[in-house]
C-alpha positions as CSV (number, residue, x, y, z in Angstrom):
1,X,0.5,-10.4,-0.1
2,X,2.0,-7.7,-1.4
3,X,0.3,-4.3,-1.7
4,X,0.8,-4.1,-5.2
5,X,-1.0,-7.0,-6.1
6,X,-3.9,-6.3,-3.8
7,X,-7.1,-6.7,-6.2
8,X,-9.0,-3.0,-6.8
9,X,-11.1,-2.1,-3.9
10,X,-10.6,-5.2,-1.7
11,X,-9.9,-3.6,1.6
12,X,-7.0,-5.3,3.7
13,X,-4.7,-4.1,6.5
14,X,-1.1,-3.2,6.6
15,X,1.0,-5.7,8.2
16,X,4.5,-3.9,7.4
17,X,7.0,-2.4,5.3
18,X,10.0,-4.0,4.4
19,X,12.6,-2.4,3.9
20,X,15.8,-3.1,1.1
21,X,18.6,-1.3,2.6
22,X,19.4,-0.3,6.2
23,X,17.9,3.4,6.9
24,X,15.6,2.9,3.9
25,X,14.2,6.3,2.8
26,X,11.5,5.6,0.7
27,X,10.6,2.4,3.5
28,X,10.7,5.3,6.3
29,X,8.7,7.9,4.3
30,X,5.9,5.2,3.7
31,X,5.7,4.3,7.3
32,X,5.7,8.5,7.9
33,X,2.3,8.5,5.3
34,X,0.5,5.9,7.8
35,X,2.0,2.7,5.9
36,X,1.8,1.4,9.6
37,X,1.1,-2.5,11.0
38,X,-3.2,-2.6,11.3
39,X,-3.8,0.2,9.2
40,X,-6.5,-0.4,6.4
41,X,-5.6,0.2,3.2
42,X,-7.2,-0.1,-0.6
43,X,-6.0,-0.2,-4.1
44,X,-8.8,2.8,-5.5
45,X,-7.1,3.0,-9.1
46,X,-4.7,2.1,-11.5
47,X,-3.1,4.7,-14.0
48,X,-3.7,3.8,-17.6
49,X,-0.2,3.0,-18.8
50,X,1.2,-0.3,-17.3
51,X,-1.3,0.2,-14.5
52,X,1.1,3.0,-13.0
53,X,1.0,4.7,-10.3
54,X,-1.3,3.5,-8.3
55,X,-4.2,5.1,-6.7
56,X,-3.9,3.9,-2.6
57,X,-5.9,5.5,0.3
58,X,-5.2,4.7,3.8
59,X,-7.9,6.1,6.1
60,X,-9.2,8.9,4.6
61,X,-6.0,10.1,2.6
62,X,-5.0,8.8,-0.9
63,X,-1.8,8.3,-2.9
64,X,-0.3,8.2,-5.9
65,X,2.5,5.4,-5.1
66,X,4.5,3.4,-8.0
67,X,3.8,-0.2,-8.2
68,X,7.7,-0.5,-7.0
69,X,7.0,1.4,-3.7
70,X,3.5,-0.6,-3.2
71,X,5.2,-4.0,-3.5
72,X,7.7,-3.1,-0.5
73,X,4.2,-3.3,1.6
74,X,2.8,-6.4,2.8
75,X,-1.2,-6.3,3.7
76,X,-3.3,-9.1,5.0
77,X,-7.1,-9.1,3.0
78,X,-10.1,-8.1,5.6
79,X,-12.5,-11.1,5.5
80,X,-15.4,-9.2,6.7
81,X,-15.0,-5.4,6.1
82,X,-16.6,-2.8,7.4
């Protein structure tokens, strides 16, 4: 699943980022902001025209990220979190 379409605060872990284009900046910049493989990650938010940006935190830092930028994230829904 994409990051993008993760429901709002359903907890889930990063599983990667892919990237579009060899040495992908904005790819490398997420992975820079902790948009790393087992990191947990939530959708807080969603701005109030065409749901954009939206409002991520991983760990104890949140994000304003556009829903473009959030799809190139793939996350894995926690079954039990804690």
């Amino acid at each position: 699943m994409k990051l993008s379409e993760l429901p709002h605060r359903t907890a889930a872990t990063v599983e990667s980022v892919d990237d579009h284009t060899p040495n992908d900046t904005i790819a490398r910049r997420l992975r820079e902001l902790g948009f790393v493989s087992g990191e947990r990650v939530e959708v807080m938010a969603a701005g109030p025209v065409a749901a954009e940006p939206l409002l991520v935190q991983i760990g104890y830092t949140r994000f304003a990220l556009r829903r473009s930028e959030a799809a190139r994230v793939r996350v894995s829904v926690l079954e039990n979190p804690a």
